[in-house]
Each structure stands twice: as C-alpha cells, then as structure tokens.
C-alpha positions, 0 to 999 in steps of 0.5 A: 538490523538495518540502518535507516535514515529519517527519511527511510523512517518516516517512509516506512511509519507512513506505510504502516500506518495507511495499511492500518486505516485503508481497511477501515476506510474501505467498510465505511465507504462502502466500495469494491475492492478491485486487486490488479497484477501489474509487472513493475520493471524497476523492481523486476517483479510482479506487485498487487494493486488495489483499487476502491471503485464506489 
C-alpha cells in the first residue's frame, strides 16, 4: 500500500469527493457537458477535460 503524507491524503479525499458532487451539480444546473482531449507534457499523456457551458 502506498504511503500517504496528510497532504497527499487530503488531496486524494478532495478528489473523491468533487467527483461524487460534479455529477449532481451538472443535473441541476442544467448545462452541456463538453469533454476535450488535451496532451499533458508533464504527465506524457493525453487526459480528458470537461467543461460545464449554460
């Protein structure tokens, strides 16, 4: 298992938790869902990223 410092901790329950209320928070608003494939050089590889437009 890997060793996590509190800051890595905190990071990584953040992430989990946005992920769990984007979703809800997009139904209620109402707007498109726009998904972008963009290449990232530090991580050498491409990533998705998505958009909410009204």
């Amino acid at each position: 298992m890997a060793q996590l410092s509190r800051r890595g901790f905190l990071a990584t329950t953040a992430a989990a938790v946005s992920l769990r209320a984007v979703p809800q928070i997009a139904t209620k608003t109402g707007g498109r869902r726009i998904l972008t494939l963009v290449y990232d050089k530090s991580l050498g590889m491409m990533r998705a990223v998505e958009r909410l437009v009204p």
